[in-house]
TORVEX-991569 format. One record per residue (C-alpha): residue number from 0; x, y, z. Coordinates in steps of 0.05 Angstrom, whole numbers. Last residue first. Layout:
<sites>
+-----+--------+--------+--------+
!   k !      u !      v !      w !
+-----+--------+--------+--------+
! NUM !      X !      Y !      Z !
...
+-----+--------+--------+--------+
</sites>
This chain:
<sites>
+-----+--------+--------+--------+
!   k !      u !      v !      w !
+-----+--------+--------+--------+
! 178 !   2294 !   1931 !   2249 !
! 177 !   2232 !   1934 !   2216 !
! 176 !   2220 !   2004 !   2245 !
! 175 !   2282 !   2032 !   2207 !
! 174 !   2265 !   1997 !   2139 !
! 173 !   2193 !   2027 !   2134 !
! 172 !   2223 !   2099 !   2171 !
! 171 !   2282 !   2104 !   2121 !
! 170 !   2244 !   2075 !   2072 !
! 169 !   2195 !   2146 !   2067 !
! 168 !   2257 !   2182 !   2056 !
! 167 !   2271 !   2141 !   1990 !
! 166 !   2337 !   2115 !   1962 !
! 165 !   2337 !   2087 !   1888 !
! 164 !   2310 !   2014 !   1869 !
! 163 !   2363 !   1962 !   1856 !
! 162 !   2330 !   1922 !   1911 !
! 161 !   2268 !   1944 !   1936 !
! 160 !   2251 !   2004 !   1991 !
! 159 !   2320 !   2037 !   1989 !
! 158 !   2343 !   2065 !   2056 !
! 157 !   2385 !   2129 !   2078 !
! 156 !   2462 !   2131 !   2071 !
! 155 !   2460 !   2170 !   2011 !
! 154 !   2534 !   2136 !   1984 !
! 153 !   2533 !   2076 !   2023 !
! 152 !   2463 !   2048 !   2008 !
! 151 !   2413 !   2025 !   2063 !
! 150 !   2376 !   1964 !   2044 !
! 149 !   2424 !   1902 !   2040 !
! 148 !   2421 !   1921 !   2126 !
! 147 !   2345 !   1905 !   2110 !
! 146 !   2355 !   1832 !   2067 !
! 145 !   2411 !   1806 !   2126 !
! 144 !   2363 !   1828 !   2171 !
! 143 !   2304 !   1788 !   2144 !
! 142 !   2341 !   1721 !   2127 !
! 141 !   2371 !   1723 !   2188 !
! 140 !   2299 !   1732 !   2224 !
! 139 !   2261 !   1676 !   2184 !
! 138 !   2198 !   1700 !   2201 !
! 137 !   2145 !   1655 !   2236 !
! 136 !   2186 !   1664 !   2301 !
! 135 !   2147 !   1730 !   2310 !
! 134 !   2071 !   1695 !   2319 !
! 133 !   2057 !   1745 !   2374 !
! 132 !   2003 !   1763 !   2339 !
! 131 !   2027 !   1829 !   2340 !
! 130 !   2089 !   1807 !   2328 !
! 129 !   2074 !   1768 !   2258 !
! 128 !   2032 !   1835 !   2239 !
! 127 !   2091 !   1885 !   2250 !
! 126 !   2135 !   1836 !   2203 !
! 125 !   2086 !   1830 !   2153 !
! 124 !   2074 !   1907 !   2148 !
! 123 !   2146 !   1928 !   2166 !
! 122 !   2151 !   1885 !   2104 !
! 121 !   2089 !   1915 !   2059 !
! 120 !   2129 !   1980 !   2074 !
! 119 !   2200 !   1954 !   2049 !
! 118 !   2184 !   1916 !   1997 !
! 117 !   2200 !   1846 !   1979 !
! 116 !   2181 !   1824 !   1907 !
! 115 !   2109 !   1784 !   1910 !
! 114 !   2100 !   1705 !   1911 !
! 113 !   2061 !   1708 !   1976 !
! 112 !   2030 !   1780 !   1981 !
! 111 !   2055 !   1845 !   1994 !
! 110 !   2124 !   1832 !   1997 !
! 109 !   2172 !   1810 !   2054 !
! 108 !   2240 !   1808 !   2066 !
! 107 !   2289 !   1757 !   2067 !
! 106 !   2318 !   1747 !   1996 !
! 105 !   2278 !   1684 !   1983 !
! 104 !   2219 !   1722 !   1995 !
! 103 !   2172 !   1722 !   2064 !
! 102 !   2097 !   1730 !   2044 !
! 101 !   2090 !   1664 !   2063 !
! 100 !   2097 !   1675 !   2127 !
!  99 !   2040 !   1723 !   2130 !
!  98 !   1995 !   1669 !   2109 !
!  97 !   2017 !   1623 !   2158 !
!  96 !   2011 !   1686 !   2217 !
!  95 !   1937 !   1693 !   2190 !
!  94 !   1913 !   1629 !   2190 !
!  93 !   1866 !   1645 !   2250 !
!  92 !   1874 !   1713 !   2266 !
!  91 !   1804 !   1743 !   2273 !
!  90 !   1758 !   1676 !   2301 !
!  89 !   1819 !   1671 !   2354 !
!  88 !   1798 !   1738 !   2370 !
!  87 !   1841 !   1817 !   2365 !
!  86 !   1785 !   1856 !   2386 !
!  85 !   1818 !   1888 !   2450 !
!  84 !   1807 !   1958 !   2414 !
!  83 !   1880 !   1961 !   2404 !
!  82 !   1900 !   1896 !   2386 !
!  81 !   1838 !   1889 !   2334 !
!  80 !   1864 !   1969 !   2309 !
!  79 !   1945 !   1932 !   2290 !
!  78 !   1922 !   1866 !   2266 !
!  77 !   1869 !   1907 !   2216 !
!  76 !   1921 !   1954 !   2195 !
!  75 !   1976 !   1896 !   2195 !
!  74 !   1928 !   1856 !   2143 !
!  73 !   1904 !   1913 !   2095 !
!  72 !   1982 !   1925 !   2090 !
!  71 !   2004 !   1854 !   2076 !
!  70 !   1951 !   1853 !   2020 !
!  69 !   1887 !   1831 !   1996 !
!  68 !   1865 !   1873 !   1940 !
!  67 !   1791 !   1906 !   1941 !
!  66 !   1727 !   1872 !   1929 !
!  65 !   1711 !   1912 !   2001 !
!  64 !   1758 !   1943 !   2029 !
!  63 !   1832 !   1933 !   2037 !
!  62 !   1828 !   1858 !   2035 !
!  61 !   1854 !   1820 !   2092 !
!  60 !   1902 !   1757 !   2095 !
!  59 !   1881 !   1682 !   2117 !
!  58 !   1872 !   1657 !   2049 !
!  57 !   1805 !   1651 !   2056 !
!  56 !   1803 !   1727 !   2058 !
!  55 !   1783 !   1759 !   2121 !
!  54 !   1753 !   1836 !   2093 !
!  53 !   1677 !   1812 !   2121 !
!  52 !   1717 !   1796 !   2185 !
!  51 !   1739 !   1852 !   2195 !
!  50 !   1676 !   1898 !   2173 !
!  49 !   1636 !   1854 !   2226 !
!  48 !   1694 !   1871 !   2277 !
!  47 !   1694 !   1942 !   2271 !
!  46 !   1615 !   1945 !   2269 !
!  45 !   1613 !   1921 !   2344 !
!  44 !   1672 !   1964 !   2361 !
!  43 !   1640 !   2028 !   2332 !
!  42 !   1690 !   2088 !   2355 !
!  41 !   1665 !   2144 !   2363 !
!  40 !   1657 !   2128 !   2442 !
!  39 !   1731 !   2131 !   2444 !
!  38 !   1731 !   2212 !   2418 !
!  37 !   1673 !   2221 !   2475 !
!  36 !   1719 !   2189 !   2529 !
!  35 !   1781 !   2229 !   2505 !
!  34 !   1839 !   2198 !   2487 !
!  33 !   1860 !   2249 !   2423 !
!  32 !   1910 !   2188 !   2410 !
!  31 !   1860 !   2131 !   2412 !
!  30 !   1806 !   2183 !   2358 !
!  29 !   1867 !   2195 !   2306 !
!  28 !   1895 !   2122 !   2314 !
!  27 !   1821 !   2102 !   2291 !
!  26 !   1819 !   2144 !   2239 !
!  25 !   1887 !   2136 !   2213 !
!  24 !   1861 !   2053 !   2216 !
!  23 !   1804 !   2061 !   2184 !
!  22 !   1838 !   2105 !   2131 !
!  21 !   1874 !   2047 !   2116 !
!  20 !   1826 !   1986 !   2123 !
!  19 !   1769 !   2017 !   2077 !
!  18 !   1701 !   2037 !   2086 !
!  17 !   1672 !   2054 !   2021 !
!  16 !   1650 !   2130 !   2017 !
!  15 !   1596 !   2164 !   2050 !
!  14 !   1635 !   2224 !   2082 !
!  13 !   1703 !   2211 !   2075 !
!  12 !   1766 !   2165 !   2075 !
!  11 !   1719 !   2110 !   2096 !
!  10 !   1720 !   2086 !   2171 !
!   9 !   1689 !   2014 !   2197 !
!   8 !   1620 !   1981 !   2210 !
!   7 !   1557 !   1979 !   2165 !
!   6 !   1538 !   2048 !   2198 !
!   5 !   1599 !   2072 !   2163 !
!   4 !   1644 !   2122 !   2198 !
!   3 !   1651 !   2183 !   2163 !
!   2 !   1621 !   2233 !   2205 !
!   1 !   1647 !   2205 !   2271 !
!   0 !   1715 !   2228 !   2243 !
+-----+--------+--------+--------+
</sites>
């Protein structure tokens, strides 16, 4: 992992390529669960936060790397490493928890940017990202778990990820943790 961090801060998917929020943040969960002093030391906190805030929209939402979408996802990831290398600053989530909340449809859940269908892994995404900034009562919570129990179909008994969309193992864990 050291091998593919970039010296301009943050973790690419491989050796020399474009840093970018979600293999940053396997990487990252990679080195805190190994827990070792020398797998922490990998980690570049300094460069970590410049890459941040170079993917901090305007909007108050993250872009998954550089010229790259802004997104529910690129937000949580970055939310979810600040918190855990003790990061997370004012400067970091301001506007953030707004933007998030406007991700929230009219059927309760969240897509992956304001104005987007809801989806079940950009809204663990949203939802994870409003606790961790312990911004929580942003989300209108009836609205939410009246949209998630909508979710799981009778026949299967797993979850769907979007409405009228078929059942997926993968929503089972999305839908799951959002509850």
């Amino acid at each position: 992992l050291q091998h593919i961090q970039n010296p301009s801060g943050g973790f690419g998917g491989g050796p020399q390529q474009l840093s970018h929020c979600a293999p940053n943040f396997a990487a990252v969960l990679a080195l805190c669960t190994i827990g070792t002093e020398d797998a922490l030391e990998v980690i570049d906190r300094p460069g970590m936060y410049r890459f941040f805030l170079q993917m901090k929209d305007p909007c108050g939402g993250f872009r998954m790397h550089h010229d790259g979408e802004t997104d529910t996802r690129g937000t949580y990831t970055v939310l979810a490493v600040a918190r855990l290398l003790n990061i997370l600053t004012p400067e970091l989530s301001e506007g953030v928890g707004d933007w998030l909340r406007q991700c929230q449809t009219y059927e309760g859940g969240f897509g992956g940017e304001p104005f987007n269908e809801a989806h079940g892994g950009y809204n663990f995404c949203a939802l994870a990202g409003l606790l961790i900034l312990g911004e929580g009562s942003l989300c209108r919570v009836e609205r939410q778990e009246e949209w998630l129990v909508k979710r799981q179909m009778r026949l299967e008994g797993g979850f769907q990820g979007r409405t009228n969309k078929l059942v997926d193992s993968c929503y089972s864990y999305w839908q799951g943790a959002a509850f």
